[in-house]
C-alpha positions as CSV (number, residue, x, y, z in Angstrom):
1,X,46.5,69.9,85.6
2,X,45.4,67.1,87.5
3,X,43.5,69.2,89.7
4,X,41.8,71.2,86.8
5,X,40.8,67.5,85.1
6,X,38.8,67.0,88.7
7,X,36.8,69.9,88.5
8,X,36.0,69.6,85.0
9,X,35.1,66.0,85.6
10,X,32.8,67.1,88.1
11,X,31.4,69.7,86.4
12,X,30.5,67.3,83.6
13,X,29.0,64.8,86.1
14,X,26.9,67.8,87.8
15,X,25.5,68.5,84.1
16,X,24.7,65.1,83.1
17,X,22.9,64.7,86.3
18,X,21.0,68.2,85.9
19,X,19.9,67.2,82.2
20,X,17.3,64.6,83.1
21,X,16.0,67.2,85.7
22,X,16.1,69.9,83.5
23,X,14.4,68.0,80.7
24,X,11.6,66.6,83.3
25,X,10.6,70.3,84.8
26,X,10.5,72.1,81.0
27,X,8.0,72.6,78.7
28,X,9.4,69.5,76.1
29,X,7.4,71.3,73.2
30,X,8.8,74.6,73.4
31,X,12.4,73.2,73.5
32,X,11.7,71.2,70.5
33,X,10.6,74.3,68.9
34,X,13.2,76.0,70.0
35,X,15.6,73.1,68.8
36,X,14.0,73.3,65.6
37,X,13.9,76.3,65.0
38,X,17.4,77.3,65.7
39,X,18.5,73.9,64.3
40,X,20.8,75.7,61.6
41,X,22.2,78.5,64.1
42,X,23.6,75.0,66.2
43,X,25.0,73.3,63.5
44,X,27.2,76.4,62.5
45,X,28.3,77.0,65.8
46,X,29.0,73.4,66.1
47,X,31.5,73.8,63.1
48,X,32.5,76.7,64.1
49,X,33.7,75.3,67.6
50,X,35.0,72.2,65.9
51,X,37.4,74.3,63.7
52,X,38.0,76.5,66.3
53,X,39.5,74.0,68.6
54,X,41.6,72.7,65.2
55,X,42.7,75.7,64.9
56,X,44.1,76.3,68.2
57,X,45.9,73.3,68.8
58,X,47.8,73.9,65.2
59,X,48.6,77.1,65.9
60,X,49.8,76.1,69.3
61,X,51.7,73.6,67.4
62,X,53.2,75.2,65.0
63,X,54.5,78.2,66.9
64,X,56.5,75.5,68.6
65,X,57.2,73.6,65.1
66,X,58.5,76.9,63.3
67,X,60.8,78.3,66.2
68,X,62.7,75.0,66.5
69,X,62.9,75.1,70.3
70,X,60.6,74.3,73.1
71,X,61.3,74.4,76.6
72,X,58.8,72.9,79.1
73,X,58.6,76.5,81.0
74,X,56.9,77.6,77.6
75,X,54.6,74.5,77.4
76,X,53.6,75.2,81.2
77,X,52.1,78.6,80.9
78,X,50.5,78.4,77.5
79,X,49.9,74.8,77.2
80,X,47.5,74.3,79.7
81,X,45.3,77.5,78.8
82,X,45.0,76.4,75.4
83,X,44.6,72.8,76.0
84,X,41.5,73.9,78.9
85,X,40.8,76.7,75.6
86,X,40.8,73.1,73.2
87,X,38.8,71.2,75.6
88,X,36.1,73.8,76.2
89,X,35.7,74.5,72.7
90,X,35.5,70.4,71.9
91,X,32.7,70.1,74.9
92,X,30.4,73.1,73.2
93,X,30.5,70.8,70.2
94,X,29.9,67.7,71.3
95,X,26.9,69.1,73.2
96,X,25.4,71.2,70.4
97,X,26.2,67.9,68.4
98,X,24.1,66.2,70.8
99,X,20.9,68.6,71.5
100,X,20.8,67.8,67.3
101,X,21.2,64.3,67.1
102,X,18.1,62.2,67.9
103,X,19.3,60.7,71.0
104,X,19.6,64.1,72.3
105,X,16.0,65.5,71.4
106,X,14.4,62.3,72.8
107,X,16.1,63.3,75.5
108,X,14.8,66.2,75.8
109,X,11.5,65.1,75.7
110,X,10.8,65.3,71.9
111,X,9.4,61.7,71.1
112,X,8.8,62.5,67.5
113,X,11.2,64.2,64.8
114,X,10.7,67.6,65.0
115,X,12.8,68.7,62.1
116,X,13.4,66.4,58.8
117,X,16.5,68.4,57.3
């Protein structure tokens, strides 16, 4: 596990390093109008990531609730894919949650509002 938290950690470095570049070298209009134009398409599959990852870790739980018995063989093999499963699906939130918020299109390169929804 620890070994998958490193890569992940770098891989999450890598991309917050690669934003600012890929924000300087893009055309900032045409990802605000992209932004705001699929503005409603991100915020459903933001909640549908956020419910999704709910959803996994209380069905993960509750198998293991309901059948009264869990043994740490069990929790080895499926636990960690659905935990990396929950954590993937947390991160696609959190950044669609981001590319939404203001902080993320100034970020982008959109000084201004583009959208007032």
């Amino acid at each position: 596990m620890k070994k998958v938290m490193n890569k992940f950690n770098m891989a999450l470095i890598g991309m917050m390093i690669a934003g600012n570049a890929f924000a300087a070298q893009v055309n900032a209009s045409a990802v605000c109008e992209l932004v705001s134009d699929l503005h409603s398409v991100f915020k459903l599959l933001q909640m549908l990531a956020f419910i999704g990852a709910g959803f996994m870790i209380a069905g993960w739980a509750w198998g293991y609730i309901s059948s009264g018995k869990a043994e740490i063989k069990d929790i080895k093999e499926k636990g960690t894919g659905l935990l990396v499963g929950f954590i993937l699906l947390l991160g696609v939130a959190f950044l669609l949650r981001f590319v939404t918020s203001a902080a993320g299109l100034q970020t982008l390169g959109c000084v201004e509002g583009v959208f007032a929804r």
